[in-house]
Backbone as ProteinMPNN parsed JSONL, in Angstrom:
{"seq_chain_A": "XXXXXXXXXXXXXXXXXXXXXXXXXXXXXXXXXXXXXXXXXXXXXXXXXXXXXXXXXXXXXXXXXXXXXXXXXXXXXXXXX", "coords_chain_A": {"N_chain_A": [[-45.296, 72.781, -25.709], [-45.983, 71.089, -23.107], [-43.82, 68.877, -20.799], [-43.365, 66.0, -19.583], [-42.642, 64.954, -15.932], [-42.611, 62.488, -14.833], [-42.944, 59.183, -15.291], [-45.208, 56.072, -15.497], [-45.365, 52.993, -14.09], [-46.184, 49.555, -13.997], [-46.8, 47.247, -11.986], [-47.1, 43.852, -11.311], [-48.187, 42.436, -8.154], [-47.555, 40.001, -5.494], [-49.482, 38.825, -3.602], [-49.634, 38.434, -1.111], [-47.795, 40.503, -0.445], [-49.318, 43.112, -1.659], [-51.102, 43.201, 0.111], [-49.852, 43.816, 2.413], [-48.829, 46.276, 1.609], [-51.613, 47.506, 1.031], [-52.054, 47.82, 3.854], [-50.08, 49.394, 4.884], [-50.388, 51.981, 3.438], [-52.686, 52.862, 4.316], [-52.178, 52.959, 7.318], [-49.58, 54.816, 6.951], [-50.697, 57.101, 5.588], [-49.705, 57.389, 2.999], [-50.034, 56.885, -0.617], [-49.741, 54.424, -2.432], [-48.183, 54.67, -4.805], [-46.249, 56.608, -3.801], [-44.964, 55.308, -1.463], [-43.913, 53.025, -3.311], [-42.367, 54.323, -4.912], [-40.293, 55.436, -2.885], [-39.419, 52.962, -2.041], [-37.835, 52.002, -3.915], [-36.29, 53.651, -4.573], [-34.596, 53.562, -2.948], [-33.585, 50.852, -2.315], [-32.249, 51.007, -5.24], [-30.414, 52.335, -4.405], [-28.884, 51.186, -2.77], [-27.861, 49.281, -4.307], [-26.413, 50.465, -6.302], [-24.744, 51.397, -4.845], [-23.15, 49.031, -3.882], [-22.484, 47.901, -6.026], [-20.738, 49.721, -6.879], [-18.735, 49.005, -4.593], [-17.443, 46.803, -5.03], [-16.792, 46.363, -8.07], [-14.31, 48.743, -7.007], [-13.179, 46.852, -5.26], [-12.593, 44.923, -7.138], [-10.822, 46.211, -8.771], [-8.809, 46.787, -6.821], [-7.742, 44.427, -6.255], [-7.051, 43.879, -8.421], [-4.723, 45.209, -8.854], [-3.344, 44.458, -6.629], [-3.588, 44.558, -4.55], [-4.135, 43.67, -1.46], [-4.748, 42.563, 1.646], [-2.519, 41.406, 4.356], [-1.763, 38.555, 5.358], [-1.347, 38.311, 8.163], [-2.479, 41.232, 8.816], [-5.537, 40.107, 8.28], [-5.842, 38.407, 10.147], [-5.586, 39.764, 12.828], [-8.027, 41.2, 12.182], [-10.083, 39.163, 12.162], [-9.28, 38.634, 15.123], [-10.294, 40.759, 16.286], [-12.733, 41.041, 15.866], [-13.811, 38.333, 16.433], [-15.633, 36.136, 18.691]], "CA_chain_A": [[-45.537, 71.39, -25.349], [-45.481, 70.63, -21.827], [-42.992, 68.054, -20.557], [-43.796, 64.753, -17.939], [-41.581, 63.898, -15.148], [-42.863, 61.333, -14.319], [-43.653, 57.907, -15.82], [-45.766, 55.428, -14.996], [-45.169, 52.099, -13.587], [-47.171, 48.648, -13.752], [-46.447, 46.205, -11.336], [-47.568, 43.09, -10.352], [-47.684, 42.209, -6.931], [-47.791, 38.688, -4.638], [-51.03, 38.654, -2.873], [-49.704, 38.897, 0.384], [-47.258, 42.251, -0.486], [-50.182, 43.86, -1.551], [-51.885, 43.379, 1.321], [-48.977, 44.594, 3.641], [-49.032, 47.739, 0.881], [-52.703, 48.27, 1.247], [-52.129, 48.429, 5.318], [-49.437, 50.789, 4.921], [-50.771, 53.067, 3.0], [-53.94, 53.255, 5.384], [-51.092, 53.339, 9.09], [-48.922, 55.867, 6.915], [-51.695, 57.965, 4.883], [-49.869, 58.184, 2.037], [-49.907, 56.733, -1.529], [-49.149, 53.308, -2.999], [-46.811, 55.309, -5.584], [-44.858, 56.971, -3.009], [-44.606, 54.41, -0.511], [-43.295, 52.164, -4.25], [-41.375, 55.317, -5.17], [-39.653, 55.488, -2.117], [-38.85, 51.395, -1.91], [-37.497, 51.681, -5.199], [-35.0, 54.545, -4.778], [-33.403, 52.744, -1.583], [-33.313, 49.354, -3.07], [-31.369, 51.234, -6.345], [-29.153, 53.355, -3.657], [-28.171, 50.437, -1.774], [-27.631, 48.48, -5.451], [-25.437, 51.143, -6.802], [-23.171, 51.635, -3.806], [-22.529, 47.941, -3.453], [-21.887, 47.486, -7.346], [-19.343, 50.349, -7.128], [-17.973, 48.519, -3.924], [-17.558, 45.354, -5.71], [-16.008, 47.149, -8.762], [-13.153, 49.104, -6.597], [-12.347, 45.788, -4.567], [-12.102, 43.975, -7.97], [-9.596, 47.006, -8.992], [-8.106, 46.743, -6.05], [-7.249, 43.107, -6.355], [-6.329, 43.418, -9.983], [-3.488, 46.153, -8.135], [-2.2, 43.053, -6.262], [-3.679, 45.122, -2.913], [-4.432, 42.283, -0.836], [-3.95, 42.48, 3.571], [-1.54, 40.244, 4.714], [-2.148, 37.739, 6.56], [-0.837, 39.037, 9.849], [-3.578, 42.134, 9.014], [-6.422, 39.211, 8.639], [-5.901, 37.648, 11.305], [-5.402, 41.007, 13.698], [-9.166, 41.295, 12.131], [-10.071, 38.11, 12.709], [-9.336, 38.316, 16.394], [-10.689, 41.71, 16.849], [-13.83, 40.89, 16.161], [-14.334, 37.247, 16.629], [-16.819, 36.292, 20.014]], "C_chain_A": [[-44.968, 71.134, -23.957], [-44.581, 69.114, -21.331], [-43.637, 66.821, -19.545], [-42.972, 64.322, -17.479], [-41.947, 63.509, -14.38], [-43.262, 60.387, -15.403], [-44.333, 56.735, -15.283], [-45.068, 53.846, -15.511], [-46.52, 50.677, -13.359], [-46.689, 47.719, -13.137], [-47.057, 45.014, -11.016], [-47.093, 42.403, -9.173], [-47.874, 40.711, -6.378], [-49.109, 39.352, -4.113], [-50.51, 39.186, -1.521], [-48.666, 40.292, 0.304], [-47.927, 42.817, -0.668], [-50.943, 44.332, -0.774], [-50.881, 44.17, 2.163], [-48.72, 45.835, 2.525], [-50.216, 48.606, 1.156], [-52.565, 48.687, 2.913], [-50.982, 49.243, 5.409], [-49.26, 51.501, 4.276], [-51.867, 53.567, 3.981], [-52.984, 53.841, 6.814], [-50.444, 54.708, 8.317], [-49.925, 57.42, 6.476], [-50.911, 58.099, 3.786], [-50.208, 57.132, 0.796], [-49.19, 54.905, -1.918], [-47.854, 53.618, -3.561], [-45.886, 56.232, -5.362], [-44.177, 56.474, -2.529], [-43.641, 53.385, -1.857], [-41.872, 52.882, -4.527], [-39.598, 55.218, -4.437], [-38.91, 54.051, -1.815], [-37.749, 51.578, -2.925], [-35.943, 52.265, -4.846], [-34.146, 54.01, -3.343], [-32.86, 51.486, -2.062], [-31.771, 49.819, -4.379], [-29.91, 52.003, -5.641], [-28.212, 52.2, -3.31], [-27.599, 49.452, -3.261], [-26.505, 49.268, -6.136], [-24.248, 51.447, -5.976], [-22.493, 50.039, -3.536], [-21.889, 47.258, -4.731], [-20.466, 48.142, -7.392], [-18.494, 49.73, -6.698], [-17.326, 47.537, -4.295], [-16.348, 45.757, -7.136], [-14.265, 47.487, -8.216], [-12.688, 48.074, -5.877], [-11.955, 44.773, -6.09], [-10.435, 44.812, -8.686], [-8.29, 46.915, -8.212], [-6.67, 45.811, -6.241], [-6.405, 43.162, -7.736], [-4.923, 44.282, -9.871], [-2.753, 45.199, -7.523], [-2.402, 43.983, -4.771], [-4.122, 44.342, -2.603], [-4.363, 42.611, 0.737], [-3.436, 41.523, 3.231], [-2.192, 39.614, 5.515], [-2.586, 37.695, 7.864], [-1.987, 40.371, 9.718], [-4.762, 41.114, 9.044], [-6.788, 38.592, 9.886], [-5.864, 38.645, 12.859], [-7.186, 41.582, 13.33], [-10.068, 40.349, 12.313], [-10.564, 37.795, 14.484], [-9.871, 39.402, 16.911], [-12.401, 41.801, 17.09], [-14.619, 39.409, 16.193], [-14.824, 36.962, 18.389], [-15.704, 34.91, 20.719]], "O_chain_A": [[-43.774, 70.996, -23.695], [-45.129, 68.137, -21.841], [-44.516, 67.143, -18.746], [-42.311, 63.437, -18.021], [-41.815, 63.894, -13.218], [-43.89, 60.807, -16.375], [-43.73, 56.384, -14.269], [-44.543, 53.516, -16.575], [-47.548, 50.833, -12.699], [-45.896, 47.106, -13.85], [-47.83, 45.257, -10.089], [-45.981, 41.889, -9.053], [-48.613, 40.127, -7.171], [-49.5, 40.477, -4.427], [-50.923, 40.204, -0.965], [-48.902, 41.149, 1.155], [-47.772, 43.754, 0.115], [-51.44, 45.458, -0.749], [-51.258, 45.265, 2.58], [-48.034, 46.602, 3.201], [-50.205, 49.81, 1.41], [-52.945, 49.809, 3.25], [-51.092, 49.98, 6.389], [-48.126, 51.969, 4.179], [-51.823, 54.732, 4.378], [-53.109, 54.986, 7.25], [-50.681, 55.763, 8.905], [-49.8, 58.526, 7.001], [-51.27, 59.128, 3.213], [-50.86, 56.221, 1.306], [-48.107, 54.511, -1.486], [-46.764, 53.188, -3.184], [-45.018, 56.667, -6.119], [-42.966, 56.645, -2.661], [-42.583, 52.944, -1.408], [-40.736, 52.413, -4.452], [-38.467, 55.064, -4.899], [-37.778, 54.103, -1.334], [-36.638, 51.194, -2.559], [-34.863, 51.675, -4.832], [-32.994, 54.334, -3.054], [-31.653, 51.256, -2.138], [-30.685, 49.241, -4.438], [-28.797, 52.174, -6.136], [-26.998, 52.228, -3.513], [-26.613, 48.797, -2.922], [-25.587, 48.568, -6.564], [-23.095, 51.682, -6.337], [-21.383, 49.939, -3.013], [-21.051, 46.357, -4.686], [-19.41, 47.607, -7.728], [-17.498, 49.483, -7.377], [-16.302, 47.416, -3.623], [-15.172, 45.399, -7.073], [-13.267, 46.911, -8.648], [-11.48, 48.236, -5.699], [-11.042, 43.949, -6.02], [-9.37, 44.266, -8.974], [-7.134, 46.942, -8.636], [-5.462, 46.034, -6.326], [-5.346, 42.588, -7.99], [-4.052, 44.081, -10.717], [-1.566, 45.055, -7.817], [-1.466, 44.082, -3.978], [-4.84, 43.865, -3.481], [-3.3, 43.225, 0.82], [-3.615, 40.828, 2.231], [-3.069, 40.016, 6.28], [-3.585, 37.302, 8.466], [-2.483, 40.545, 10.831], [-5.223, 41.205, 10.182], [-7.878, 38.378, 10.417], [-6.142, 38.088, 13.922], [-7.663, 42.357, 14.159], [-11.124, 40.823, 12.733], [-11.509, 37.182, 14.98], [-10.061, 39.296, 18.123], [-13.08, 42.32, 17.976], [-15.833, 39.325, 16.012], [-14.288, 37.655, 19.254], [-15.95, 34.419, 21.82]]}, "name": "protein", "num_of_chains": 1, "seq": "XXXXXXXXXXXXXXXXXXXXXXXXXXXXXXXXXXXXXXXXXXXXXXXXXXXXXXXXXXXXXXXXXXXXXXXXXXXXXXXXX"}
């Protein structure tokens, strides 16, 4: 019994994302379900590294690690315009 890795996906789309899907699939040449593929797994990258981030600053905090003040404000002025 052969295996499937892959599963399929039904989406519905807005009217006008579809359209900017159908023209870049035509500019790139490839695939609706790569070009989706590929959205997907960035969207979940960038979702999983900012959950962790979120996570270890709540750890952090619950450590009683905090900057001081005097470090805030030394960041503050380093990059304020």
């Amino acid at each position: 019994k052969a295996t499937c890795t892959e599963k399929p996906l039904n989406v519905r789309l807005p009217m006008d994302l579809a359209v900017q899907l159908d023209a870049l699939t035509k500019t790139t040449g490839r695939t609706k379900s790569f070009l989706a593929v590929e959205a997907l797994e960035a969207y979940i990258d960038q979702q999983v590294w900012q959950i962790a981030e979120v996570k270890a600053g709540i750890e952090e905090a619950d450590r009683g690690e905090f900057a001081t003040d005097a470090e805030m404000a030394a960041i503050f002025a380093k990059y304020a315009n």
